[in-house]
PQR file with spaces between the fields and no chain letter, atoms N, CA, C, O and H, PARSE charges and radii, in Angstrom:
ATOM       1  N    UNK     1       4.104   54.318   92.292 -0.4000 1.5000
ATOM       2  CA   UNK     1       3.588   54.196   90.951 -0.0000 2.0000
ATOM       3  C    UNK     1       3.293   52.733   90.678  0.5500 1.7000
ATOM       4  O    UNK     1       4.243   51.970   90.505 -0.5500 1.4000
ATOM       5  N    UNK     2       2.068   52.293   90.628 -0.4000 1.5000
ATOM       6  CA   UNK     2       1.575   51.115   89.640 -0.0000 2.0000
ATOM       7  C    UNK     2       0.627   51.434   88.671  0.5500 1.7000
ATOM       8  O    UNK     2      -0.029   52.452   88.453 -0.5500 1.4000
ATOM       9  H    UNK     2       1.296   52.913   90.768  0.4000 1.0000
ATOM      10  N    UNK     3       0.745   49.640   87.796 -0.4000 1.5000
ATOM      11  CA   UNK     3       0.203   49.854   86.427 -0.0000 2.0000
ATOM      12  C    UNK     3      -0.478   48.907   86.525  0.5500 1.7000
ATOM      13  O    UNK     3      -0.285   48.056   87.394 -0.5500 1.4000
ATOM      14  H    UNK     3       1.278   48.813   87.974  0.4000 1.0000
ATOM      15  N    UNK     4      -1.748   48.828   85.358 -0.4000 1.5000
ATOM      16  CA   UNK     4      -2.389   47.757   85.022 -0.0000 2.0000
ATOM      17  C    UNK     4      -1.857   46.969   83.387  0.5500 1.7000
ATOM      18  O    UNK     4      -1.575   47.654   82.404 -0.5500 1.4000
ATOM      19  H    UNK     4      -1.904   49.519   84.653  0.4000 1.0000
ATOM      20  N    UNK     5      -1.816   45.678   83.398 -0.4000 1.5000
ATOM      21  CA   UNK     5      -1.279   45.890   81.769 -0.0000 2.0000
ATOM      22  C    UNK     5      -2.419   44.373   81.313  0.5500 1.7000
ATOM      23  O    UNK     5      -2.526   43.176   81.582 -0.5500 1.4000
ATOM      24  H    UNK     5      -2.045   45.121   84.196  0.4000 1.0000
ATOM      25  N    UNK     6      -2.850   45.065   80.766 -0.4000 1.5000
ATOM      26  CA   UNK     6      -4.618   44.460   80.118 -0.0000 2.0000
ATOM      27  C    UNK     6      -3.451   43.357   78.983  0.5500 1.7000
ATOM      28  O    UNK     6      -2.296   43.362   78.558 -0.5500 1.4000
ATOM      29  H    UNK     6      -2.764   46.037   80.548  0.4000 1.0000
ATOM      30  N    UNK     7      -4.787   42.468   78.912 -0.4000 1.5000
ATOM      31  CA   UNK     7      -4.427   41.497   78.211 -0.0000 2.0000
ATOM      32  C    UNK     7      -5.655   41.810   76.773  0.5500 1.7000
ATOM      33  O    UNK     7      -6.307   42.826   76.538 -0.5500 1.4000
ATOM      34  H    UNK     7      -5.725   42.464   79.257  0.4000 1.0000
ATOM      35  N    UNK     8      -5.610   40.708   76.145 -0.4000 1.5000
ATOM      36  CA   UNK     8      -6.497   41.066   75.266 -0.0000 2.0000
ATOM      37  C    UNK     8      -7.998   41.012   75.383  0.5500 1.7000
ATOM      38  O    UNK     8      -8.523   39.910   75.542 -0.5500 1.4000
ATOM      39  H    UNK     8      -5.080   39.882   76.336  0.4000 1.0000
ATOM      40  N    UNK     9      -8.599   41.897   75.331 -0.4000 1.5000
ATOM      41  CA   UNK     9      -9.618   42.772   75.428 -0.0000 2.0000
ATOM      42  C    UNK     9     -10.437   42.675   74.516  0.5500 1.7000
ATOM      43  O    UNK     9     -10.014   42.612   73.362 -0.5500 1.4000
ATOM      44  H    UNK     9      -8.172   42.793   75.202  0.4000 1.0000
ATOM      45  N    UNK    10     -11.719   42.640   74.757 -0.4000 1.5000
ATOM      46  CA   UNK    10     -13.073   42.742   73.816 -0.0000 2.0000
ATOM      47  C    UNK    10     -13.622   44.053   73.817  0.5500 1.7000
ATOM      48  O    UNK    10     -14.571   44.541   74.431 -0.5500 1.4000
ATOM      49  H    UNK    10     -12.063   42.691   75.694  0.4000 1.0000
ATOM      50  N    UNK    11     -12.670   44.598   72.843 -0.4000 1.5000
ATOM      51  CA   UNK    11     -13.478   46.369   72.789 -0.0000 2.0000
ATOM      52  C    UNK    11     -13.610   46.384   71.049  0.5500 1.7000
ATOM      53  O    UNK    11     -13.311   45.656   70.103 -0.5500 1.4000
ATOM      54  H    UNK    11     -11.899   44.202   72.344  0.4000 1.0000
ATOM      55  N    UNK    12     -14.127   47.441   71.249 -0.4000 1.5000
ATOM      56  CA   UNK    12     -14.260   48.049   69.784 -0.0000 2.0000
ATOM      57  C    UNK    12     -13.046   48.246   68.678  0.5500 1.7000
ATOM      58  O    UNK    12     -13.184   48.442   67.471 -0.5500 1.4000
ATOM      59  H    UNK    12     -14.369   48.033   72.018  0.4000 1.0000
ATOM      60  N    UNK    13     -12.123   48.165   69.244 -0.4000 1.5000
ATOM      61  CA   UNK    13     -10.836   48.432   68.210 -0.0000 2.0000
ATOM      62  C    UNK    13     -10.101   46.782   68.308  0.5500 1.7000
ATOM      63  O    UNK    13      -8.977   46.629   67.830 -0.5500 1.4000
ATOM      64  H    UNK    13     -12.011   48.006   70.225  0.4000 1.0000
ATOM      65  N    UNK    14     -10.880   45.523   69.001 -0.4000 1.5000
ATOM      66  CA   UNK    14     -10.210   44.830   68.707 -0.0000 2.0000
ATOM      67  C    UNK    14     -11.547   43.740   67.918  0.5500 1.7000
ATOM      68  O    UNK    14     -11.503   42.510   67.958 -0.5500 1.4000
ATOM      69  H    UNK    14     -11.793   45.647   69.389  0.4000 1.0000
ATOM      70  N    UNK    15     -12.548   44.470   67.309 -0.4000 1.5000
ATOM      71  CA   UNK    15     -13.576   43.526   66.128 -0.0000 2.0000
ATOM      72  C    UNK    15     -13.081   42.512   65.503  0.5500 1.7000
ATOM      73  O    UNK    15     -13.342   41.309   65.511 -0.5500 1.4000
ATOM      74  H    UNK    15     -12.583   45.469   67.276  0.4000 1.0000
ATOM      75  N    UNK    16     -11.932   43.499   64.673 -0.4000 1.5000
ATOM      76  CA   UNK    16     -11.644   42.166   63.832 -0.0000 2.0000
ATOM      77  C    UNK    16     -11.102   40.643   64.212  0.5500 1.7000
ATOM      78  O    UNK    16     -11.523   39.560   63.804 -0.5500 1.4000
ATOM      79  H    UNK    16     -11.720   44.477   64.666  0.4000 1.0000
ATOM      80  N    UNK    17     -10.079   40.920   65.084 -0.4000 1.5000
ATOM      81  CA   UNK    17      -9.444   39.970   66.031 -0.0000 2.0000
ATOM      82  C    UNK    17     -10.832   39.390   66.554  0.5500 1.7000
ATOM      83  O    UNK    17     -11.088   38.320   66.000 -0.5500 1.4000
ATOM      84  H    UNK    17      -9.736   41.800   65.415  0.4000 1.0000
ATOM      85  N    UNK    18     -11.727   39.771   67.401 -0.4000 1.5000
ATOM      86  CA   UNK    18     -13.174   38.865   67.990 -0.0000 2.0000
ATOM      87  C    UNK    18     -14.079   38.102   66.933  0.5500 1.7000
ATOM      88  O    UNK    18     -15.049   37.393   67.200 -0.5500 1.4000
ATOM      89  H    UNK    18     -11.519   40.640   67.851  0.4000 1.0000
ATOM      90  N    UNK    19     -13.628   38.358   65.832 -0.4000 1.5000
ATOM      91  CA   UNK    19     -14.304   37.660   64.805 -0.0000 2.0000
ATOM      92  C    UNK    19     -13.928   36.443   64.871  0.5500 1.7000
ATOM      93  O    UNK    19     -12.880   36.117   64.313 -0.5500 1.4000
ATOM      94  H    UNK    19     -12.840   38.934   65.616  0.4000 1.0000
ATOM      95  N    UNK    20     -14.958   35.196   65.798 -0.4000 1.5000
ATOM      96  CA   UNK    20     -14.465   33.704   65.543 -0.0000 2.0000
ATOM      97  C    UNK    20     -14.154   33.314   63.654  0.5500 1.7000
ATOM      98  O    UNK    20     -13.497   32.298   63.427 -0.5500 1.4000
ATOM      99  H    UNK    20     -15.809   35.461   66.251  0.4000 1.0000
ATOM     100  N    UNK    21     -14.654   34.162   62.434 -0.4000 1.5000
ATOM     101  CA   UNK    21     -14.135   33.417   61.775 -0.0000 2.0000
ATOM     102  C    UNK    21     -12.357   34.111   61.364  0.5500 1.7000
ATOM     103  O    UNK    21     -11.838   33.974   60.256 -0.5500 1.4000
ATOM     104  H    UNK    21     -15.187   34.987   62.619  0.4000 1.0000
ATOM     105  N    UNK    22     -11.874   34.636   62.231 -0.4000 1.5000
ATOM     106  CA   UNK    22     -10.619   35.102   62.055 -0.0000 2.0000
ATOM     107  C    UNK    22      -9.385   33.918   62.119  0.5500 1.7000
ATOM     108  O    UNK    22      -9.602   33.086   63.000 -0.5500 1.4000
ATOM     109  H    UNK    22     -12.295   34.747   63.131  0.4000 1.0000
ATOM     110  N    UNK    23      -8.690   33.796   61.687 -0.4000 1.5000
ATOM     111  CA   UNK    23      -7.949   32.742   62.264 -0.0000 2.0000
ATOM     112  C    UNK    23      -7.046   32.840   63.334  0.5500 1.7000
ATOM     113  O    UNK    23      -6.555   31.875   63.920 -0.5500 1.4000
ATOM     114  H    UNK    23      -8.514   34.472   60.971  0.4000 1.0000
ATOM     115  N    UNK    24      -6.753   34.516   63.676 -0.4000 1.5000
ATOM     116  CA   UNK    24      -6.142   34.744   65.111 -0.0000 2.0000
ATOM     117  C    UNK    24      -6.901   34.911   66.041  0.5500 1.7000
ATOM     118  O    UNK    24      -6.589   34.940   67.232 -0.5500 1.4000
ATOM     119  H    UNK    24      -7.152   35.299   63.200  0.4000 1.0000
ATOM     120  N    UNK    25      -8.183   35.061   65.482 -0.4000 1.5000
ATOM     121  CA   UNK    25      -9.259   33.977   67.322 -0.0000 2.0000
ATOM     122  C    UNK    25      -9.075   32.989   67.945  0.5500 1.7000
ATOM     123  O    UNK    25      -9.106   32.924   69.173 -0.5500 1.4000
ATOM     124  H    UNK    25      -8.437   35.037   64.515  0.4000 1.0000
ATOM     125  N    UNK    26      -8.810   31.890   67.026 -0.4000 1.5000
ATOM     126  CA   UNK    26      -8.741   30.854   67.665 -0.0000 2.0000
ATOM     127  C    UNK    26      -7.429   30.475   68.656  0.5500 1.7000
ATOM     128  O    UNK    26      -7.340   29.796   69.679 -0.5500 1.4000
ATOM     129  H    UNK    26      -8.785   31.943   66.028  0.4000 1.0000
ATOM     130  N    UNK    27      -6.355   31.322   67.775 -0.4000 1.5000
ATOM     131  CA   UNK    27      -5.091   30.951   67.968 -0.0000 2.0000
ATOM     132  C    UNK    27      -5.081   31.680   69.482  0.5500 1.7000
ATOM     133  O    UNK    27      -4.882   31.054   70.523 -0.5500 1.4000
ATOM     134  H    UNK    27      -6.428   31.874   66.944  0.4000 1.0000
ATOM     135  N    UNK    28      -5.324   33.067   69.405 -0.4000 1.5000
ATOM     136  CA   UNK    28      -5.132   33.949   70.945 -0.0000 2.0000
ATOM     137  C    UNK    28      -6.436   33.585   72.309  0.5500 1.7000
ATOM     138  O    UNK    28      -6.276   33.540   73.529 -0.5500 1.4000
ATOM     139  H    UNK    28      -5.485   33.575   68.559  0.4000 1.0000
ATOM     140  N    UNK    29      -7.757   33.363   71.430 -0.4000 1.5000
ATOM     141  CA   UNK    29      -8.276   32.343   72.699 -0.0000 2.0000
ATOM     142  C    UNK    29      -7.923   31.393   73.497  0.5500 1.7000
ATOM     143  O    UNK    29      -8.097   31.347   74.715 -0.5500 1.4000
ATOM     144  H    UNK    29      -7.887   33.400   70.440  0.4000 1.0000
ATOM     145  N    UNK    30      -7.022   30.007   72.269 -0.4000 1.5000
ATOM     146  CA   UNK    30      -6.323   29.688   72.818 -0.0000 2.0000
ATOM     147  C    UNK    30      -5.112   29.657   73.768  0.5500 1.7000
ATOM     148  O    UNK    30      -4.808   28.835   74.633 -0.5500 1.4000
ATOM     149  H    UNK    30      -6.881   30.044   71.280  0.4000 1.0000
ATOM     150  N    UNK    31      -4.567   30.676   73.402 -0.4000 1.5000
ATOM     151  CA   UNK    31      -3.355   30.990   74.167 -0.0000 2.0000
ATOM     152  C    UNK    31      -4.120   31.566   75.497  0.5500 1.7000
ATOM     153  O    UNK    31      -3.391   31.158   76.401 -0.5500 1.4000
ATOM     154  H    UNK    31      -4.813   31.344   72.699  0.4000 1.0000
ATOM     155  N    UNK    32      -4.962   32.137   75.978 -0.4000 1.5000
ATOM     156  CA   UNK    32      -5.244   32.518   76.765 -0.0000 2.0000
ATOM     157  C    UNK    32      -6.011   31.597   77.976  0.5500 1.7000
ATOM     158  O    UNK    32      -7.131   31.112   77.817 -0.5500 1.4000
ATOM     159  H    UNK    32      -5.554   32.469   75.244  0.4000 1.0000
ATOM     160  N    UNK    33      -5.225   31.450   79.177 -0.4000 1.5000
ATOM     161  CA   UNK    33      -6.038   30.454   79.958 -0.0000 2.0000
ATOM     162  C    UNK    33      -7.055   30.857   80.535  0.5500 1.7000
ATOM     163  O    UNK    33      -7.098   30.114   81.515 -0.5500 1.4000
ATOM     164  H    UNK    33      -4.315   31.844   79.306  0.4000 1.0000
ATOM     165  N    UNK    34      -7.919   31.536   80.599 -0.4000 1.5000
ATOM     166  CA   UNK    34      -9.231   31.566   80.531 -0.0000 2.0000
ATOM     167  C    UNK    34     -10.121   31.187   79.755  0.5500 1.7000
ATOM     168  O    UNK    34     -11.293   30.946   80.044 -0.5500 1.4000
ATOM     169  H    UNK    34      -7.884   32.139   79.803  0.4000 1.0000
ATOM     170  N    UNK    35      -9.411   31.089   78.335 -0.4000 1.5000
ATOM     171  CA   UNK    35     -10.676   30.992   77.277 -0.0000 2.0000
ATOM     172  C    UNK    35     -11.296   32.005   76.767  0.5500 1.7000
ATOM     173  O    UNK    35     -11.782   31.776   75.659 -0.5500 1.4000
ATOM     174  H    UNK    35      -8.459   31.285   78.100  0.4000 1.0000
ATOM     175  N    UNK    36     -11.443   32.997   77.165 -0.4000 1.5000
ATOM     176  CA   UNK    36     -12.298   33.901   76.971 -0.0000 2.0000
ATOM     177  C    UNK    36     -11.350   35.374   77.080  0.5500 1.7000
ATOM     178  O    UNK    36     -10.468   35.699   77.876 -0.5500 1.4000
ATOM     179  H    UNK    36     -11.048   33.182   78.065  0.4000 1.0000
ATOM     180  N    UNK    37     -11.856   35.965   76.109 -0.4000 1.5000
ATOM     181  CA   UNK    37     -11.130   37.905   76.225 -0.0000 2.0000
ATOM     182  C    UNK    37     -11.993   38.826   77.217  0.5500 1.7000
ATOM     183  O    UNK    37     -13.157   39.030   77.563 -0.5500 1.4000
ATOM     184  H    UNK    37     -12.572   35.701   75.463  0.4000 1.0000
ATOM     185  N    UNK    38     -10.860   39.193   77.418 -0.4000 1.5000
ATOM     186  CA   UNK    38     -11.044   40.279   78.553 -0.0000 2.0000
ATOM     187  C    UNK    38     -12.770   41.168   77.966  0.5500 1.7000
ATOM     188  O    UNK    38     -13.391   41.269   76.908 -0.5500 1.4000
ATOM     189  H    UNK    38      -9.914   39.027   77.137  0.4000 1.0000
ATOM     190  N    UNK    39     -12.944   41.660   79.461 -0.4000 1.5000
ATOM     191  CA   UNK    39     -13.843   42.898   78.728 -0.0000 2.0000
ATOM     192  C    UNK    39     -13.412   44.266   80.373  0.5500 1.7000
ATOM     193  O    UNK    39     -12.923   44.151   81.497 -0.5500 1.4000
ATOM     194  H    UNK    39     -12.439   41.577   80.321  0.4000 1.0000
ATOM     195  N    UNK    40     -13.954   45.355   79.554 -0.4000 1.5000
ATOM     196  CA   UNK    40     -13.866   46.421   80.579 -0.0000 2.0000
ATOM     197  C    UNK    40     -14.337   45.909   81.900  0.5500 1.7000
ATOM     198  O    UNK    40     -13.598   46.145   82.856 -0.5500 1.4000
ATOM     199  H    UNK    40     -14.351   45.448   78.641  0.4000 1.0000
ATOM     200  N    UNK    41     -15.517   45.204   82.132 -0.4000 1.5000
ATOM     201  CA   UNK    41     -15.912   44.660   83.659 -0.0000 2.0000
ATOM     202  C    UNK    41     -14.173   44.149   84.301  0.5500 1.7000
ATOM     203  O    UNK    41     -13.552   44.490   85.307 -0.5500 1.4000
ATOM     204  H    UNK    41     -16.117   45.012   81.355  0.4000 1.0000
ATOM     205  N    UNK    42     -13.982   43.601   83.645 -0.4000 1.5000
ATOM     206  CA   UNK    42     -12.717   43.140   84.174 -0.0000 2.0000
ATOM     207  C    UNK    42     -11.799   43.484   84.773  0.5500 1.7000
ATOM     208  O    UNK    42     -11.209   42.927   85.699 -0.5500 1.4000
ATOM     209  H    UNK    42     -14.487   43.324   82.827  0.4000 1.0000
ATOM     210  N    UNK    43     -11.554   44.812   84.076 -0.4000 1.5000
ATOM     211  CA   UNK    43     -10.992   45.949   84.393 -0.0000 2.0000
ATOM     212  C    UNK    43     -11.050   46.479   86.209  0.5500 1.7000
ATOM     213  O    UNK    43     -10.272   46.737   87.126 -0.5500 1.4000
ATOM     214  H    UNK    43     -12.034   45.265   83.324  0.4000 1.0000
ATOM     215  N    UNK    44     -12.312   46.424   85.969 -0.4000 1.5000
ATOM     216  CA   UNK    44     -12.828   47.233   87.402 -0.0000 2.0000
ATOM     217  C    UNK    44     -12.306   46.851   88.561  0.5500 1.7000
ATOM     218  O    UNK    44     -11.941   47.769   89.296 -0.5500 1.4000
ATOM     219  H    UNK    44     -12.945   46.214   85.224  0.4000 1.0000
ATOM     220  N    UNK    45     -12.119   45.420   89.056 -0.4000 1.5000
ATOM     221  CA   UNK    45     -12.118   45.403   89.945 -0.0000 2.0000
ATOM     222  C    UNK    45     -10.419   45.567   90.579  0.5500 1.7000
ATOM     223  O    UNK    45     -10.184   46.085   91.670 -0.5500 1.4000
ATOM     224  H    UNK    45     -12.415   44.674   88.459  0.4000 1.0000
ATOM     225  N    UNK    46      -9.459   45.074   89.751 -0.4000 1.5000
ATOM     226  CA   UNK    46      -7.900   45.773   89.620 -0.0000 2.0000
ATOM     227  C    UNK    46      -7.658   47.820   90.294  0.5500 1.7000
ATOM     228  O    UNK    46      -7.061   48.434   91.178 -0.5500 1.4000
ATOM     229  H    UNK    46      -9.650   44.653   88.864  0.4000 1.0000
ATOM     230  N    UNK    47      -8.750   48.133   88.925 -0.4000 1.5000
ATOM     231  CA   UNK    47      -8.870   50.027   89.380 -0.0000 2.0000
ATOM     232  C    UNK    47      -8.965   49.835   90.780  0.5500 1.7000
ATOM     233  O    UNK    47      -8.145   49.956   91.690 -0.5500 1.4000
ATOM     234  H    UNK    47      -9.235   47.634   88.207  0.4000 1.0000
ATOM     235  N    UNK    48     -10.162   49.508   90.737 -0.4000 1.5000
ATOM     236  CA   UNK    48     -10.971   50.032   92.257 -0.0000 2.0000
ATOM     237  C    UNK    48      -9.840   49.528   93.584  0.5500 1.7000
ATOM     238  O    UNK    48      -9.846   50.256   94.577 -0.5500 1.4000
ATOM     239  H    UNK    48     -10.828   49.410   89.997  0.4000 1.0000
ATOM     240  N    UNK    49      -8.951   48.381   93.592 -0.4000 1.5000
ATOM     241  CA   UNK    49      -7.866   48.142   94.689 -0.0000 2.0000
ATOM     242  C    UNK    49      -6.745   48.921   94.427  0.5500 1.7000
ATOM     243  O    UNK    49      -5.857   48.821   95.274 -0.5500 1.4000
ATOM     244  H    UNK    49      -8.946   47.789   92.786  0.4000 1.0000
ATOM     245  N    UNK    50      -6.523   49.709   93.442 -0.4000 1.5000
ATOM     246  CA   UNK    50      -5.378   50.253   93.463 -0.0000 2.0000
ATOM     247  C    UNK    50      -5.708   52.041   93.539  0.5500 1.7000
ATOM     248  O    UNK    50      -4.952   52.947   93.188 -0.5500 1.4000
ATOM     249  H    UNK    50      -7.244   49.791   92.754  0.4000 1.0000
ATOM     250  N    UNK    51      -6.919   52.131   94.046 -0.4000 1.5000
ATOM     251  CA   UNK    51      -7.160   53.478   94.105 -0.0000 2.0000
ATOM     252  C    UNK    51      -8.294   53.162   95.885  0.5500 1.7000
ATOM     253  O    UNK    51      -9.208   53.954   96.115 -0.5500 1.4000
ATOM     254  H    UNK    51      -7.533   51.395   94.331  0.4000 1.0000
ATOM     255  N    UNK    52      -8.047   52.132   96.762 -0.4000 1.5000
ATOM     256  CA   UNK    52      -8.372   51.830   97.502 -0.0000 2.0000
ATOM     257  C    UNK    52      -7.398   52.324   98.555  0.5500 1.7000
ATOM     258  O    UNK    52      -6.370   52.832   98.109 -0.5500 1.4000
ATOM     259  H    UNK    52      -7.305   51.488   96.575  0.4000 1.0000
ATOM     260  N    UNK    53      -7.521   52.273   99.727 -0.4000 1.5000
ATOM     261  CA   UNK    53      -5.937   52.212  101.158 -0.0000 2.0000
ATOM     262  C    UNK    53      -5.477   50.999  101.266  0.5500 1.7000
ATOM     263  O    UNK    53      -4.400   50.674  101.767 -0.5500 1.4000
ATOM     264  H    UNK    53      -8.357   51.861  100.090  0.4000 1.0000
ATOM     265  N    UNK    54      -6.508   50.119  100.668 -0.4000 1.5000
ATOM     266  CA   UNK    54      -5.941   48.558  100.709 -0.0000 2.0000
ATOM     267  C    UNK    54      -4.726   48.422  100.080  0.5500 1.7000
ATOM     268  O    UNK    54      -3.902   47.643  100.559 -0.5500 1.4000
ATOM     269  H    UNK    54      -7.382   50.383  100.261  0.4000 1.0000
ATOM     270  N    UNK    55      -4.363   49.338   98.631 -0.4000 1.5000
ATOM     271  CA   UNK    55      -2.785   49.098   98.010 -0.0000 2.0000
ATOM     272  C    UNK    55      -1.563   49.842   98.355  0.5500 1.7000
ATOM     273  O    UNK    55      -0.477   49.751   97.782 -0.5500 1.4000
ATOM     274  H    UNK    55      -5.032   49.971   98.242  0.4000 1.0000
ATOM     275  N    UNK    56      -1.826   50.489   99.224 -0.4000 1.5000
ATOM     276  CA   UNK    56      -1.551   51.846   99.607 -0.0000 2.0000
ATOM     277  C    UNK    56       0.168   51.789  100.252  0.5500 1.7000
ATOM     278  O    UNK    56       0.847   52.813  100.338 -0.5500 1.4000
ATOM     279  H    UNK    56      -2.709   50.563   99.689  0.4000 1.0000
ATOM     280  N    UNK    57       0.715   50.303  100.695 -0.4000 1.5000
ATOM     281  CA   UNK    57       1.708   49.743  100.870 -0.0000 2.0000
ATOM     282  C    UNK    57       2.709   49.022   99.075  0.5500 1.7000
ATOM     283  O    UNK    57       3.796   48.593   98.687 -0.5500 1.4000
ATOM     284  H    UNK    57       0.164   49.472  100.625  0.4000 1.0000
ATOM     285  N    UNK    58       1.471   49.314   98.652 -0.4000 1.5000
ATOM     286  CA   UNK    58       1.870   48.300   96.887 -0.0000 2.0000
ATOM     287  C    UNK    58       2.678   49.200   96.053  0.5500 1.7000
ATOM     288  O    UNK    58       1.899   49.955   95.470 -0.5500 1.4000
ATOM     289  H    UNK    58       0.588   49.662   98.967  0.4000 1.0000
ATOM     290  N    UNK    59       4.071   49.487   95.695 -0.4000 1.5000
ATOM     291  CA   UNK    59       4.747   50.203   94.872 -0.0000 2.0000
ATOM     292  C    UNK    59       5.362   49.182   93.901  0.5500 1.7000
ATOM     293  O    UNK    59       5.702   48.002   93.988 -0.5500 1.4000
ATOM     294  H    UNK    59       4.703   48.873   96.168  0.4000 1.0000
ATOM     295  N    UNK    60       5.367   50.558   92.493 -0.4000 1.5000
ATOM     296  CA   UNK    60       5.865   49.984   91.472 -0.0000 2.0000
ATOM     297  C    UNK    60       6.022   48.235   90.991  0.5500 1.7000
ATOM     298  O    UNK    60       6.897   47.432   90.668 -0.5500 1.4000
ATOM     299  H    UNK    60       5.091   51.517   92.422  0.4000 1.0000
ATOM     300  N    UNK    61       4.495   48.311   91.206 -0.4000 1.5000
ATOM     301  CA   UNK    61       3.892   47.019   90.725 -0.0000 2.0000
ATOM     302  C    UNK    61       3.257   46.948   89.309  0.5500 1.7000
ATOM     303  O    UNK    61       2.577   47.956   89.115 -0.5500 1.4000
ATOM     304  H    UNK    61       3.784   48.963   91.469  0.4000 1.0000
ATOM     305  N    UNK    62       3.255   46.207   88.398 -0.4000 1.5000
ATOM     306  CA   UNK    62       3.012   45.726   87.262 -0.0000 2.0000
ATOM     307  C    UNK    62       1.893   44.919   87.432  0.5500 1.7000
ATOM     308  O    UNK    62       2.046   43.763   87.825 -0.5500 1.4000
ATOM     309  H    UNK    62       3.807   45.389   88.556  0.4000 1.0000
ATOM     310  N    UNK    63       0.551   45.463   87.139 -0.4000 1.5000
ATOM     311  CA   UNK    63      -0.590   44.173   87.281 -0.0000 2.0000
ATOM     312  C    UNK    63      -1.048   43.289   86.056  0.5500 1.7000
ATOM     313  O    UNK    63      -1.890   43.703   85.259 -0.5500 1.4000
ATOM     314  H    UNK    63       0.426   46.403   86.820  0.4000 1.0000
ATOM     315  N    UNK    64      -0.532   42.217   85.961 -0.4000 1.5000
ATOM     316  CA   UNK    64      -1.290   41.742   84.589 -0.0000 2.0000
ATOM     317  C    UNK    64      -2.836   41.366   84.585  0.5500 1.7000
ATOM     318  O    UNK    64      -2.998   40.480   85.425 -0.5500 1.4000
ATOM     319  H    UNK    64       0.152   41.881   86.609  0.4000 1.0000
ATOM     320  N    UNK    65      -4.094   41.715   83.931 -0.4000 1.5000
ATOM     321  CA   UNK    65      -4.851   41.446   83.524 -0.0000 2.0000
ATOM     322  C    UNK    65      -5.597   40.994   82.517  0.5500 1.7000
ATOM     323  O    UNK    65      -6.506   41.577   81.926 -0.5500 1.4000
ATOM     324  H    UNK    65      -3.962   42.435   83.249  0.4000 1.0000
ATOM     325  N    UNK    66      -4.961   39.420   82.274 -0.4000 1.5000
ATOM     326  CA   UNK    66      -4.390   38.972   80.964 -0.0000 2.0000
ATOM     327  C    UNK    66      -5.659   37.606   80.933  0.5500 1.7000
ATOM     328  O    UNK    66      -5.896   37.146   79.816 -0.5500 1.4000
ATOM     329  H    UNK    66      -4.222   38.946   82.754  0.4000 1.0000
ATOM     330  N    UNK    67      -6.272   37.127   81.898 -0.4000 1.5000
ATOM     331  CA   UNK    67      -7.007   35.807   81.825 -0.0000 2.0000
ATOM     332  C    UNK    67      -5.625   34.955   82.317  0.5500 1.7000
ATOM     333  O    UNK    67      -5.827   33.965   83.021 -0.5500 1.4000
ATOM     334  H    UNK    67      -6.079   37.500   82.805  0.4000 1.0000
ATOM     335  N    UNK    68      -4.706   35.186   82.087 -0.4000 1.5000
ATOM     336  CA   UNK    68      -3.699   33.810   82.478 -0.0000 2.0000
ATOM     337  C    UNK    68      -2.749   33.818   81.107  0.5500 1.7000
ATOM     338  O    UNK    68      -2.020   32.914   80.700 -0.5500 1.4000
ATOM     339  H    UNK    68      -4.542   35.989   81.515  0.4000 1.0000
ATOM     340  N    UNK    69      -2.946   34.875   80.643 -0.4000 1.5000
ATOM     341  CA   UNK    69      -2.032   35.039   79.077 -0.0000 2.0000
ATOM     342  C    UNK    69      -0.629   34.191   79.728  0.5500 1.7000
ATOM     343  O    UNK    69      -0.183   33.047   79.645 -0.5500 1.4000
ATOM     344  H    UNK    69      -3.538   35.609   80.973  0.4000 1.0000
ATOM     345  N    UNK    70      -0.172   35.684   80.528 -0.4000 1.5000
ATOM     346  CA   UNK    70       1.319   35.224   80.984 -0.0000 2.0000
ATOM     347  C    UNK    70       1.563   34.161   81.266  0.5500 1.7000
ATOM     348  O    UNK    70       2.710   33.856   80.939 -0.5500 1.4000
ATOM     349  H    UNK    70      -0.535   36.613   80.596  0.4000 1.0000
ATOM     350  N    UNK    71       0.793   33.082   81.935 -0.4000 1.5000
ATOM     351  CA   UNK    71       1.397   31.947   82.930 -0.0000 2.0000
ATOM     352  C    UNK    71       1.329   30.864   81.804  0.5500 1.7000
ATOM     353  O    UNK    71       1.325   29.814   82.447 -0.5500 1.4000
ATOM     354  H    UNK    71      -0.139   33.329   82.200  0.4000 1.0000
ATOM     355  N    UNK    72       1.274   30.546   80.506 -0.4000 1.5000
ATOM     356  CA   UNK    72       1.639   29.783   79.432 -0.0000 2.0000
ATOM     357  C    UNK    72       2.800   30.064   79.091  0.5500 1.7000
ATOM     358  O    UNK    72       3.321   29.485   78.137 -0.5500 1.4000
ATOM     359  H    UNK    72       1.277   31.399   79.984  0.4000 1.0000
């Protein structure tokens, strides 16, 4: 069993938050070392190795897909 655990994301249920005039835009862009929020592309390429033979040795792993959230 592994997981993916998304960081913050540019979807539809997170508008308000993507609103640069929000004031928790700035704050969670910042926090994020990428700079930039996730989007579904992002996503993909995590799926596609963990439904590959390439992970196929990989148990009960936790994937963060965060931009670098965690490592601050």
């Amino acid at each position: 069993m592994n997981a993916l655990a998304p960081g913050y994301m540019d979807t539809e249920m997170n508008t308000a938050l993507t609103d640069p005039s929000n004031p928790r835009y700035a704050e969670i862009t910042g926090r994020v070392h990428a700079h930039v929020w996730g989007t579904l592309e992002d996503m993909k390429g995590p799926c596609v190795f963990l439904a590959l033979d390439a992970s196929d040795y990989l148990n009960g792993a936790i994937i963060p897909v965060d931009g670098g959230y965690l490592v601050k």
